[in-house]
SESEVEX-916037 format. One line per 10 residues: number of its first residue (from 1); their letters; for each residue z, x, y of C-alpha. Coordinates in pm, 1 decimal, always signed. Layout:
// SESEVEX-916037
NUM = A = Z/X/Y; ...
//
This chain:
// SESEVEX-916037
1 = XXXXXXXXXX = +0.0/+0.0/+0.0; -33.9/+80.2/+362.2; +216.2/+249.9/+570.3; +333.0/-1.6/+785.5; +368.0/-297.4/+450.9; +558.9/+42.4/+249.2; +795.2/+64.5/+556.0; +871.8/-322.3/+608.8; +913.9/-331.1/+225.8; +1202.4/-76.6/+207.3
11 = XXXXXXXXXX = +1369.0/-103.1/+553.2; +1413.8/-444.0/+399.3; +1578.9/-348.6/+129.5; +1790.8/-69.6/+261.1; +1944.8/-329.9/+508.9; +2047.2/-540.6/+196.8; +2175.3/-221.1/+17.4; +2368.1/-121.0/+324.0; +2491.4/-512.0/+344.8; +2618.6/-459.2/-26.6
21 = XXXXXXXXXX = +2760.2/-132.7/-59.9; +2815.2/+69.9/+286.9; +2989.8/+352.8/+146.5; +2628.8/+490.3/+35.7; +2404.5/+664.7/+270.8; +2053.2/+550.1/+189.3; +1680.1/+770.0/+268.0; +1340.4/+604.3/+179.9; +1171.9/+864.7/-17.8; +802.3/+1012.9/-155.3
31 = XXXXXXXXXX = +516.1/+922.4/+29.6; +729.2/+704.2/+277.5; +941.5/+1013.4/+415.0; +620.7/+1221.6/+415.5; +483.6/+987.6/+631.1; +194.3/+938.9/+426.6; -82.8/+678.2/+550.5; -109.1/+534.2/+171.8; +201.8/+490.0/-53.9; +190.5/+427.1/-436.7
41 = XXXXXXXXXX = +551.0/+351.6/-471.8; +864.4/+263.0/-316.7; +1162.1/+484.0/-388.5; +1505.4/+480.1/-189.2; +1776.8/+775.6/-293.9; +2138.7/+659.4/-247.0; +2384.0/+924.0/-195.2; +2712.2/+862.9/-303.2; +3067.0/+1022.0/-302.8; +3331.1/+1082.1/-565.2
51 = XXXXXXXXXX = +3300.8/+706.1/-688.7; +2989.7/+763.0/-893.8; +2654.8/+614.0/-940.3; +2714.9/+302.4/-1172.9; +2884.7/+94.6/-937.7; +2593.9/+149.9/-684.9; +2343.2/+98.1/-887.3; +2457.7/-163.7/-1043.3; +2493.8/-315.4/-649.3; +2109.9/-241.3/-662.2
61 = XXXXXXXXXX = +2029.8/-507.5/-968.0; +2185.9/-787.7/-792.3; +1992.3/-694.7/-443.4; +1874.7/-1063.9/-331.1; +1514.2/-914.4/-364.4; +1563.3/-834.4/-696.7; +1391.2/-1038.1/-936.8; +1445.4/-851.3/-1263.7; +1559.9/-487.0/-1390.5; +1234.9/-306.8/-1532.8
71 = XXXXXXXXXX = +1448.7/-14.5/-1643.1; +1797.0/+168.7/-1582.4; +1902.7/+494.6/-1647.0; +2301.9/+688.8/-1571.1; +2109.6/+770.8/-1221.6; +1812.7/+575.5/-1149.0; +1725.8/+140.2/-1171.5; +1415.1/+53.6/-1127.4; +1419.6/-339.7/-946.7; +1106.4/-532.4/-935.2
81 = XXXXXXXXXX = +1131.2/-760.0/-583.9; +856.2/-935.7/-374.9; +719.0/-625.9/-225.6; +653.2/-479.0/-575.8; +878.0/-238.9/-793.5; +1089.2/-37.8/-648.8; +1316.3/+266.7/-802.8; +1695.3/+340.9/-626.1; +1828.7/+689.3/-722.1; +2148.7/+784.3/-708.5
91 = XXXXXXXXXX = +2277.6/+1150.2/-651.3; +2643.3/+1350.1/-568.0; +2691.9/+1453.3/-263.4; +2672.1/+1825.0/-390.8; +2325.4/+1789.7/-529.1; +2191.3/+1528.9/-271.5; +1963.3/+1833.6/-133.8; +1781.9/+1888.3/-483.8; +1743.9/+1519.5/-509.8; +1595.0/+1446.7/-210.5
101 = XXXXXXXXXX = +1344.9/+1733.6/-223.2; +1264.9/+1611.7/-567.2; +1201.5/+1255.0/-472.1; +1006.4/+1319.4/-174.5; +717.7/+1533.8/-337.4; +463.5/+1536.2/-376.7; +423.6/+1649.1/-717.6; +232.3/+2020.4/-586.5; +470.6/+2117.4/-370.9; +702.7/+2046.6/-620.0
111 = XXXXXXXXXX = +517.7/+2266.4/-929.6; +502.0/+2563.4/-652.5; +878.0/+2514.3/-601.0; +988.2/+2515.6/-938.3; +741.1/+2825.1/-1017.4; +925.9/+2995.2/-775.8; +1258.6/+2904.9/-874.9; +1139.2/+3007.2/-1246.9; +1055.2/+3338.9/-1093.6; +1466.5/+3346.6/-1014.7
121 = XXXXXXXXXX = +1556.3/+3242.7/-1292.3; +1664.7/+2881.0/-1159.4; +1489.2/+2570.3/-1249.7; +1420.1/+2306.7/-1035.7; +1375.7/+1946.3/-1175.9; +1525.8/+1626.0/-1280.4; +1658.8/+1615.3/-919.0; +1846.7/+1904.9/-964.6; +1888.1/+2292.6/-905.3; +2017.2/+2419.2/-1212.6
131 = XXXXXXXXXX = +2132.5/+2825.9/-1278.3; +2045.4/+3055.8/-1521.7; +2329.2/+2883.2/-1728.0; +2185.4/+2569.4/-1719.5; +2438.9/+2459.9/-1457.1; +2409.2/+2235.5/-1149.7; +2423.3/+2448.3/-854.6; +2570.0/+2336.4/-546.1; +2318.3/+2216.5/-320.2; +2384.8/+1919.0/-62.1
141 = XXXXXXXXXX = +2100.5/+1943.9/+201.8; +1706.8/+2028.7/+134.9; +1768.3/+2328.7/+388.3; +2025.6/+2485.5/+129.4; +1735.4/+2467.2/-154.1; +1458.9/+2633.8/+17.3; +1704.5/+2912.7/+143.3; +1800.7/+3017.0/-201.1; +1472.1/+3064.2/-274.8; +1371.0/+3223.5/+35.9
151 = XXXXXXXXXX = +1205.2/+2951.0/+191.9; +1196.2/+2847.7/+546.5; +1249.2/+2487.4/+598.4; +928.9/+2301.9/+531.2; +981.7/+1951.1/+709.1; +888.7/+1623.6/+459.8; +539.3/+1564.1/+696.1; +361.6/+1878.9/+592.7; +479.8/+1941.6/+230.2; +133.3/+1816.7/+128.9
161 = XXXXXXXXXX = -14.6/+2109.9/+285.5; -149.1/+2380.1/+54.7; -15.1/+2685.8/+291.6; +312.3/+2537.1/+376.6; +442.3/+2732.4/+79.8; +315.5/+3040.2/+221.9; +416.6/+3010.6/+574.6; +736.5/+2899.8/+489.8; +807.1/+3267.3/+339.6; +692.6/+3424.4/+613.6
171 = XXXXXXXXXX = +864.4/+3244.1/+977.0; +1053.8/+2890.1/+999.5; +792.2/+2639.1/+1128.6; +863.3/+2555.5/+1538.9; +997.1/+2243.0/+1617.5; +773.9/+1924.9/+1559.5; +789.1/+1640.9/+1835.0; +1020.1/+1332.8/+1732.6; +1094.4/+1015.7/+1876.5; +1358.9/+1178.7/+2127.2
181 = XXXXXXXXXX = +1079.0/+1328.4/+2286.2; +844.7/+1065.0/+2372.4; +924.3/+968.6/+2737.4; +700.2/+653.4/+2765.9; +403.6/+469.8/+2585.7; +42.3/+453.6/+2731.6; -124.7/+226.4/+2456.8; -8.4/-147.0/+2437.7; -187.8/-500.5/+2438.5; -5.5/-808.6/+2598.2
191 = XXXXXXXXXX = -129.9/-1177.1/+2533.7; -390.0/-1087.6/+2805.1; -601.1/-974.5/+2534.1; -502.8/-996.3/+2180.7; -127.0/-886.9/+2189.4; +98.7/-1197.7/+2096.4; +345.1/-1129.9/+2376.7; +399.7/-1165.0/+2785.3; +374.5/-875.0/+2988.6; +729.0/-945.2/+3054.2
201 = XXXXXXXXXX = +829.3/-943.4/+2727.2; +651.1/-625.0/+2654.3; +793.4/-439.5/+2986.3; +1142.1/-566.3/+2911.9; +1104.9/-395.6/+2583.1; +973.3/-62.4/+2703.4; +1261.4/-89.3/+2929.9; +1556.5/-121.1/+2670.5; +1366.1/+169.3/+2498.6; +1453.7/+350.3/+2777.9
211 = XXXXXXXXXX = +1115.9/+472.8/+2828.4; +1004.2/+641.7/+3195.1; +708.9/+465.5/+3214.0; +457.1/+260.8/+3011.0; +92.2/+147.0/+3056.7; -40.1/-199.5/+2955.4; -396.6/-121.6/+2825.0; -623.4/-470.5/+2708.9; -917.5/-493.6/+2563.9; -1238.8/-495.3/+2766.6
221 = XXXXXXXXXX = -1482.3/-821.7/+2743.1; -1708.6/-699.3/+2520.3; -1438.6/-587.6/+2224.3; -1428.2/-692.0/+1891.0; -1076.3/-801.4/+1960.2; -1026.0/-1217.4/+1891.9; -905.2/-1213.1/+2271.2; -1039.8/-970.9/+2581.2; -908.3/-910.2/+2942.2; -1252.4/-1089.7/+3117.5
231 = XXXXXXXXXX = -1360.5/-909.3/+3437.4; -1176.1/-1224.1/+3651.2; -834.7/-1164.6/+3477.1; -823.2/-764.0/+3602.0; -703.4/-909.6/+3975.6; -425.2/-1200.5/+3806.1; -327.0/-923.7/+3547.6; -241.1/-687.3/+3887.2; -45.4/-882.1/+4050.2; +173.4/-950.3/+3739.2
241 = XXXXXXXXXX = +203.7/-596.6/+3711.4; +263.5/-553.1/+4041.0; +590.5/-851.6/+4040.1; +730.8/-713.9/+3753.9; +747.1/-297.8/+3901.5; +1000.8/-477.5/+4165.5; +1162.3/-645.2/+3882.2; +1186.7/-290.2/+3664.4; +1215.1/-15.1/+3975.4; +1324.0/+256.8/+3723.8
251 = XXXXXXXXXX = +1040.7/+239.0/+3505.6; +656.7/+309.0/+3566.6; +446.8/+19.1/+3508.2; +74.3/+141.2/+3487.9; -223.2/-82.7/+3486.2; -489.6/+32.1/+3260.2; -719.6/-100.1/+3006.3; -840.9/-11.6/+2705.0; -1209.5/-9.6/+2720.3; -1494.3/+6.2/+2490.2
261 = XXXXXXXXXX = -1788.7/+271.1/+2506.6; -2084.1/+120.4/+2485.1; -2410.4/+205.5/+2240.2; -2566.8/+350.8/+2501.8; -2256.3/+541.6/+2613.6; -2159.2/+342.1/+2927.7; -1818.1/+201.2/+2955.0; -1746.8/-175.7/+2942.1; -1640.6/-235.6/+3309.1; -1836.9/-97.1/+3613.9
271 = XXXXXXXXXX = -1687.5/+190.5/+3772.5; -1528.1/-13.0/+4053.9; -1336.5/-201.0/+3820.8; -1219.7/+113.0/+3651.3; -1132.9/+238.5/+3978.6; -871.3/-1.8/+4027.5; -698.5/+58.5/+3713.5; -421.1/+314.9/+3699.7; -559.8/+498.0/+3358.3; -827.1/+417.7/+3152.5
281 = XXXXXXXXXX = -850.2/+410.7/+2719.9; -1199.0/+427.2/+2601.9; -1229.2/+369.4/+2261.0; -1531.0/+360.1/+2011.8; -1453.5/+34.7/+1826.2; -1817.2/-41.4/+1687.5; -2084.6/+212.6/+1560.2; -2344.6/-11.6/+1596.8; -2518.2/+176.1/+1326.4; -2573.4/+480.8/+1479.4
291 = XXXXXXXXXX = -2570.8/+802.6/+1294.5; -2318.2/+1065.8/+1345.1; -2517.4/+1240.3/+1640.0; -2520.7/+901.7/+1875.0; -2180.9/+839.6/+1799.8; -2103.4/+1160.8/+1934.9; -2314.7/+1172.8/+2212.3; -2101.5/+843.5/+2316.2; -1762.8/+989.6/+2308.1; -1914.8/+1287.5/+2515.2
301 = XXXXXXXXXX = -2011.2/+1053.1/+2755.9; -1730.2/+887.8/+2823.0; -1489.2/+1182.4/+2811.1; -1718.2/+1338.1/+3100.3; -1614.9/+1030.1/+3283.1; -1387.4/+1106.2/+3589.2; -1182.5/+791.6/+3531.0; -1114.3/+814.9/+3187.8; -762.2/+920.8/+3096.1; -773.4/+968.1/+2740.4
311 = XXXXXXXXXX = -1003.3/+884.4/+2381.9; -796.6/+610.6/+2169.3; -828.8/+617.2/+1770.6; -1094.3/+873.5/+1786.0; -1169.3/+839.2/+1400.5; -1140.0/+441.1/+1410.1; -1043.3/+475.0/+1033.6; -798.2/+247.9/+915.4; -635.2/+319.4/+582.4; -713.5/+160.7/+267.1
321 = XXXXXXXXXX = -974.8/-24.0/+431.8; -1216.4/+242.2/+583.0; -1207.7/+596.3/+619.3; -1393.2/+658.1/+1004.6; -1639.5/+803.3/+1125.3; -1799.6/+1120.3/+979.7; -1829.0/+1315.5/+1243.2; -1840.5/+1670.8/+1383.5; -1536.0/+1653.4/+1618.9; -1558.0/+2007.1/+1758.9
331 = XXXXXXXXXX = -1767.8/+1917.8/+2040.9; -1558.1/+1678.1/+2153.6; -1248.2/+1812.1/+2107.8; -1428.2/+2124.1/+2319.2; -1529.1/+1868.9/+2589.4; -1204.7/+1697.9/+2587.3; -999.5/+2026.1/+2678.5; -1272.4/+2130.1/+2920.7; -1234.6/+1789.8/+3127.9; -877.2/+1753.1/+3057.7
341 = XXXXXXXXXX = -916.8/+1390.0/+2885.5; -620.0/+1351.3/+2627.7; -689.9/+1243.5/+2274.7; -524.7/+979.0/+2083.1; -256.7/+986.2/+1774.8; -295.0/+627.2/+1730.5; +69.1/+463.0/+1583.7; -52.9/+164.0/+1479.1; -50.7/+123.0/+1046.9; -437.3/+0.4/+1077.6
351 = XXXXXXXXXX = -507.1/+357.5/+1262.9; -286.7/+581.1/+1197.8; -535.5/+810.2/+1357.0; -625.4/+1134.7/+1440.6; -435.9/+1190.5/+1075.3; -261.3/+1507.9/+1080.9; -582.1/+1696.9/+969.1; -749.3/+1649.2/+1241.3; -467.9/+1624.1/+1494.5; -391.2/+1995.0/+1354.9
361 = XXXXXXXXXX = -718.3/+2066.2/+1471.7; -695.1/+1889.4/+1783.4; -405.4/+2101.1/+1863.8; -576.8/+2403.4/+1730.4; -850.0/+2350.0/+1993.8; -635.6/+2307.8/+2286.9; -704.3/+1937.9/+2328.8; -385.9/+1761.2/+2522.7; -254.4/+1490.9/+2325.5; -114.4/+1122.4/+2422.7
371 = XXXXXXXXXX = +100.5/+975.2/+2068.0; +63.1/+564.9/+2145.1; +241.9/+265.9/+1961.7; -71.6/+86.4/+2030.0; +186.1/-214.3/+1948.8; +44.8/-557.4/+1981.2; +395.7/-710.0/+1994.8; +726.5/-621.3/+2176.0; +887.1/-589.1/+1842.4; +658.4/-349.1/+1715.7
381 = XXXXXXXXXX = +691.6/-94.2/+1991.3; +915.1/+157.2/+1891.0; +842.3/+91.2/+1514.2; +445.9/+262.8/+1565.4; +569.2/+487.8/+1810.4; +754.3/+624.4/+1529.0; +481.7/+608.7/+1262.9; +292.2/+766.1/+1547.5; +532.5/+1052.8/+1577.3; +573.6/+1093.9/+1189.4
391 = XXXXXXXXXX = +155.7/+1140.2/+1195.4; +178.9/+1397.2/+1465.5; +413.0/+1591.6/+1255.8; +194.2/+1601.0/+975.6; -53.2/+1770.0/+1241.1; +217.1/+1993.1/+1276.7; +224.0/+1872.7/+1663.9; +472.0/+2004.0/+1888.1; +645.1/+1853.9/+2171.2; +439.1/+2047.1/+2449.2
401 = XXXXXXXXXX = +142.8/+1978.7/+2356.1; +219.0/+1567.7/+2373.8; +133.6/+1441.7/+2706.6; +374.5/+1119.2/+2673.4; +676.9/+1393.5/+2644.0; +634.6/+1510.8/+3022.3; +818.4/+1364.4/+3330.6; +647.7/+1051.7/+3474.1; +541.5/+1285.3/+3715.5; +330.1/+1529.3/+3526.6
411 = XXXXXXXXXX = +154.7/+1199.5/+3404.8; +53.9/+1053.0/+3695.8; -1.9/+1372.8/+3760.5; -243.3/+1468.8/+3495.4; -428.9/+1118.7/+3576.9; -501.3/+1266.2/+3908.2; -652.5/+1564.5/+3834.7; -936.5/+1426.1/+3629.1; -977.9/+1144.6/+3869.2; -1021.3/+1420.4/+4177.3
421 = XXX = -1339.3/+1463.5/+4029.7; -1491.7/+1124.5/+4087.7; -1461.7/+1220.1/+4511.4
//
């Protein structure tokens, strides 16, 4: 399953667990903690203190999710519930480390591990770090396992990576941007366009994020969306903007729009609309059949225009559904840092895009990046921010090179400079 339907599946369940037995501290695990944009199963690890396992996991078979037990073992129950089957481990606090590492994965990061714990004469598996007596060895925290075998930290985002291994001998990885970081969110939709919710509703929500500032971003007429901001709305939209930065003083409200680029590479509002805006998203929501070349030529286009702030989605894949566009992103990426347009790490579970390949790349190439909920909702906000984040980190993205981690100054600032060049 997706990302987003793996997450609402076991934060669901972990607020039942917690509800039942709060004396356990609970982590989704595998794909889920990896941040992975397609999950194959739900696992949750419960870490428990001197009370053992068996009264938690017996908690776990009378979750009210829980439809039957599919199989049960001294440290592991395996529940089958609405979202699908799910397995709870339990695991002592002294080997919660081993466990964790072992039930996030994946499964080649995990044969490389216990090769190298062989070479020690250790053996890692079964959840557990194990001596050359056959004996559990204390190990409480994932940081504890990779030092004894002389292993920087490797965070859960970029364990799929075949030379984290290697560069985790070599120099601990720099820190990765997290939600602390992100100062405000410049990709939204409000019932304007094809949000459900009030600008209102989604400024109030920004605000008890305690975000800086935020942009509210529609869709252009000619979307693909089932609703669009028409040309007549921009003005009406404004003004409501305008009310509610007098009802919010201590948080930027910017007007933008999210706009499509056209087949033949034009933007879908004149450039005295776009003018009035305070940034502008251009996104490439339809190919129209063009080949790789024309669909490139587009995104050049628009990222040499003056006006617009930043590319949104630039893959348009969407997981399990499609995989993007096939195309050669080093031109763009090139132009993008040459014009200083920002490029999107989309945080919605139907993006999820640049993935962390090609954000790595991104970053690589010097291209400044903007991390966006892209929420369509209030509620969803800081939930795709974070699935946003967790993406970035699998492009091993850093705080500085996120745009939407600067003051509200160096924003509006960056805005500017790209706009000096219209005159």
């Amino acid at each position: 399953m997706p990302l987003g339907r793996a997450h609402h599946a076991v934060s669901s369940l972990i607020r039942e667990m917690r509800a039942a037995t709060s004396r356990v501290a609970l982590t989704p695990t595998g794909g889920l903690r990896r941040a992975a944009p397609e999950i194959g199963h739900l696992s949750i690890l419960g870490v428990h203190g001197a009370e053992g396992s068996e009264a938690f996991l017996a908690t776990c078979a009378t979750l009210p999710s829980s439809t039957r037990i599919v199989s049960r073992t001294d440290t592991a129950i395996a529940i089958e519930t609405r979202y699908g089957i799910v397995s709870i481990h339990a695991a002592a606090e002294p080997h919660a480390g081993a466990a964790l590492l072992c039930l996030t994965g994946p499964t080649t990061h995990l044969e490389a591990l216990a090769s190298l714990a062989g070479a020690q004469g250790l053996r890692l598996e079964d959840g557990q770090l194990t001596d050359r007596d056959g004996l559990p060895m204390h190990a409480p925290t994932e940081e504890a396992v990779y030092q004894r075998l002389g292993l920087h930290y490797i965070p859960p985002e970029l364990r799929e990576e075949a030379d984290a291994l290697e560069a985790a001998q070599h120099s601990p990885f720099p820190t990765l941007v997290n939600s602390l970081h992100v100062r405000g969110d410049l990709h939204m939709h409000s019932h304007w366009s094809d949000g459900r919710d009030s600008l209102a509703e989604m400024v109030a929500a920004c605000a008890a994020l305690g975000y800086e500032y935020m942009a509210i971003t529609d869709h252009s007429p000619r979307a693909g969306s089932s609703r669009q901001l028409s040309h007549d709305d921009v003005p009406r939209q404004r003004a409501e903007v305008v009310a509610l930065r007098r009802a919010y003083p201590r948080l930027t409200i910017l007007h933008g729009a999210e706009v499509d680029i056209m087949p033949d590479g034009s933007l879908d509002f004149d450039d005295d609309t776009l003018r009035g805006f305070d940034l502008v998203l251009a996104s490439l929501h339809d190919d129209a059949g063009q080949p790789p070349e024309q669909l490139t030529a587009r995104y050049l286009a628009a990222i040499a225009h003056p006006l617009v702030t930043a590319i949104t989605h630039p893959a348009n894949r969407s997981p399990l559904v499609r995989p993007g566009y096939d195309l050669d992103f080093a031109p763009i990426f090139h132009a993008a840092r040459q014009t200083g347009t920002a490029v999107e790490i989309d945080g919605a579970p139907g993006h999820l895009d640049m993935d962390g390949a090609l954000a790595r790349r991104a970053v690589a190439a010097g291209v400044p990046i903007i991390v966006s909920s892209d929420a369509h909702r209030a509620s969803a906000l800081a939930r795709q921010m974070r699935f946003g984040v967790a993406t970035a980190r699998r492009g091993r993205v850093e705080p500085h090179h996120v745009l939407n981690t600067r003051s509200r100054e160096y924003v509006l600032g960056f805005i500017a400079a790209k706009r000096a060049a219209f005159g």
